[in-house]
C-alpha positions in Angstrom: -40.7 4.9 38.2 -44.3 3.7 36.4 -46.9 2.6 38.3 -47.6 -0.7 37.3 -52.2 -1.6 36.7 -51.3 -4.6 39.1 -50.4 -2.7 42.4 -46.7 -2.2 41.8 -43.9 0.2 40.6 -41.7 -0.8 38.1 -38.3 1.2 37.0 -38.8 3.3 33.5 -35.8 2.1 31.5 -36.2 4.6 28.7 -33.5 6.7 29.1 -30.8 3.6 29.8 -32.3 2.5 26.1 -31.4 5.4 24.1 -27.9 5.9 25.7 -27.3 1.9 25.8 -28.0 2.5 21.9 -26.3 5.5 21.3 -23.3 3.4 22.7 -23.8 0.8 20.6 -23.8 3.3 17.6 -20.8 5.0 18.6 -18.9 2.1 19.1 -19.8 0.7 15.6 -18.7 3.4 13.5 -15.5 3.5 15.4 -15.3 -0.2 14.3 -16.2 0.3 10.9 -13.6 3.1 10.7 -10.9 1.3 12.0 -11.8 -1.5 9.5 -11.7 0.9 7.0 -8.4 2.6 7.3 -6.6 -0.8 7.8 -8.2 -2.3 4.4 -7.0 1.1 2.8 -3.5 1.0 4.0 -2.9 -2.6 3.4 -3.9 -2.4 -0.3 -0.8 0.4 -0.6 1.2 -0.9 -2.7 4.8 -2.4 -0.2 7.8 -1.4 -1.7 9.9 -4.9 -2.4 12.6 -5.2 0.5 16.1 -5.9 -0.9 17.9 -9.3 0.2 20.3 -7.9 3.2 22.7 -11.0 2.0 22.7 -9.3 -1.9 24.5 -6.0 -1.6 22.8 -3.7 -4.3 25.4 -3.1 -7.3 24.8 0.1 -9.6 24.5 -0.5 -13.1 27.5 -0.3 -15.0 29.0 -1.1 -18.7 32.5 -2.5 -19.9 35.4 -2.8 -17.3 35.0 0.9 -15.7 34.6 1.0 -12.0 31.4 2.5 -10.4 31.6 6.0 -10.0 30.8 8.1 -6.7 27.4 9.0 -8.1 26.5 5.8 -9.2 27.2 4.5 -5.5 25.3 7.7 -4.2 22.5 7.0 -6.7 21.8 3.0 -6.0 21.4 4.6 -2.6 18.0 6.4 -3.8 14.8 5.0 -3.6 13.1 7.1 -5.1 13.9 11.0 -6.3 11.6 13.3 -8.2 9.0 16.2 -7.3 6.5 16.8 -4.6 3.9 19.1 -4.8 2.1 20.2 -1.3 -0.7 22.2 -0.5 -1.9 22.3 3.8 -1.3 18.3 3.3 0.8 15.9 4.9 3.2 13.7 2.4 3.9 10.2 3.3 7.5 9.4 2.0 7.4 5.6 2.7 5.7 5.2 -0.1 7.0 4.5 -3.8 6.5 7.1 -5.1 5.5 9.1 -2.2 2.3 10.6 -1.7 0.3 13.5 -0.4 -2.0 12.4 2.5 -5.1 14.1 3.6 -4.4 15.2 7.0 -6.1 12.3 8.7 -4.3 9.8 7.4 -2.5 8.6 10.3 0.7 7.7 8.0 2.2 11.1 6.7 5.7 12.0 7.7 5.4 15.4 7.4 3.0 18.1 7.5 3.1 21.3 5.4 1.2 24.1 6.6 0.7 27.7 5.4 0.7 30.4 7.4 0.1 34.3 7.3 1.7 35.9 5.0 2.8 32.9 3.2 5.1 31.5 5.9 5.5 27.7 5.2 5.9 25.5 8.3 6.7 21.7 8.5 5.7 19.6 11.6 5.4 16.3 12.3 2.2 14.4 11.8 -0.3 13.6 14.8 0.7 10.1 15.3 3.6 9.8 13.2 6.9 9.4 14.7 8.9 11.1 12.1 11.7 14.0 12.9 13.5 16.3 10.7 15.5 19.3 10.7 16.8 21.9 8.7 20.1 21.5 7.0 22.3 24.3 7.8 25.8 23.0 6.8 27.5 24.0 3.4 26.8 22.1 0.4 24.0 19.3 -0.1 23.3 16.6 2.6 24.0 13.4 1.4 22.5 10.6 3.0 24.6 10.6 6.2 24.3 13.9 6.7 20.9 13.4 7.2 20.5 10.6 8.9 23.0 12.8 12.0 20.7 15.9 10.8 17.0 14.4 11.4 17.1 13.6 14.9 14.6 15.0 17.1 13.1 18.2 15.2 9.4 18.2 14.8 8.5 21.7 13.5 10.5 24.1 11.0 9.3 27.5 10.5 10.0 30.0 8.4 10.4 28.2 5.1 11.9 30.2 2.1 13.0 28.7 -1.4 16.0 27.0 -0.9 15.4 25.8 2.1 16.8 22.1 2.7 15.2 19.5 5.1 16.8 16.2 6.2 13.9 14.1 7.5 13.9 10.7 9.3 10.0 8.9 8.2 8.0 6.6 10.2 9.4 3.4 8.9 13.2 4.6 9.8 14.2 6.2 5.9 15.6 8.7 5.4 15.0 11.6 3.3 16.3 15.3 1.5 13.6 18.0 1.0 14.4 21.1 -0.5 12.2 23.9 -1.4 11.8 24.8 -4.9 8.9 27.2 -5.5 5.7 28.4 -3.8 3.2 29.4 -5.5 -0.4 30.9 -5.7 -1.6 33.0 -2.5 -3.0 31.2 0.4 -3.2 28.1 0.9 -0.1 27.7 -1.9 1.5 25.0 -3.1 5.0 24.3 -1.9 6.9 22.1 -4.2 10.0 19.9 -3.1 12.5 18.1 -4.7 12.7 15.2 -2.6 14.9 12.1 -2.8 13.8 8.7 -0.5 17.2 7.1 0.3 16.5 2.9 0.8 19.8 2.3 3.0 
């Protein structure tokens, strides 16, 4: 309360100012960041989504029939190396992509831990899920997609070490660890393949 020069009291409404505008400040920059991040992720590049009526035919010459890993191949979205350092790598992109560890679209995390340990989880607010393969032989796409169910964290990563991964968008995925190197942090490199089906 003031006292007002005309006989009265009036309320001081300081304080309600700054925090009414501290608000209003807060609430901005939460705007402006949402704006942000949804102008970055919609100028990602969409991968073209295949006509469900035109089955996808491998490429093939003369009168032989397609072999089995021709089939397998068409299959593939996208196959090649992944390179990771304490990042998370968003697979749903083509090619995929390492994602600072904000982004809210990774698949997977890849942490280092003492010693060198290499841990995957899943993202903050991805829904993603994965597992380690621990049949014989390499998982195909089927195996994975039975593998990658409801894991969200593997430990204990060594070279050699296979991953079947379901990503946000419902693809799924083979990781398998090729080669760490450097101390801590690392870099954890995968093979990875993106299946489309």
């Amino acid at each position: 309360m003031v006292d007002d020069p005309h006989g009265g009291r009036r309320t001081d409404h300081t304080k309600l100012n700054i925090w009414l505008t501290f608000a209003g400040t807060v609430v901005a920059a939460l705007i402006a960041g949402l704006f942000t991040l949804l102008a970055t992720r919609s100028s990602d590049p969409e991968p073209k989504a295949q006509d469900p009526q035109q089955p996808q035919q491998p490429a093939t010459t003369g009168t032989k029939a397609p072999t089995a890993a021709a089939t397998t191949k068409a299959a593939e979205g996208w196959s090649g190396k992944i390179a990771v350092q304490n990042s998370a790598v968003e697979l749903d992109l083509t090619p995929p992509r390492v994602v600072d560890n904000a982004d809210f679209g990774g698949d997977v995390n890849v942490r280092f831990g003492s010693s060198g340990r290499i841990a995957v989880t899943k993202t903050a607010f991805g829904n993603s899920a994965f597992a380690r393969w621990e049949g014989s032989g390499t998982p195909q796409l089927e195996d994975c997609r039975q593998a990658a169910i409801t894991e969200t964290e593997v430990d204990k990563l060594t070279t050699g070490a296979v991953l079947c991964v379901r990503t946000t968008e419902g693809r799924f995925a083979r990781l398998t660890l090729k080669k760490v190197a450097g101390g801590l942090p690392g870099t954890a490199t995968f093979d990875a393949i993106v299946w489309t089906d």
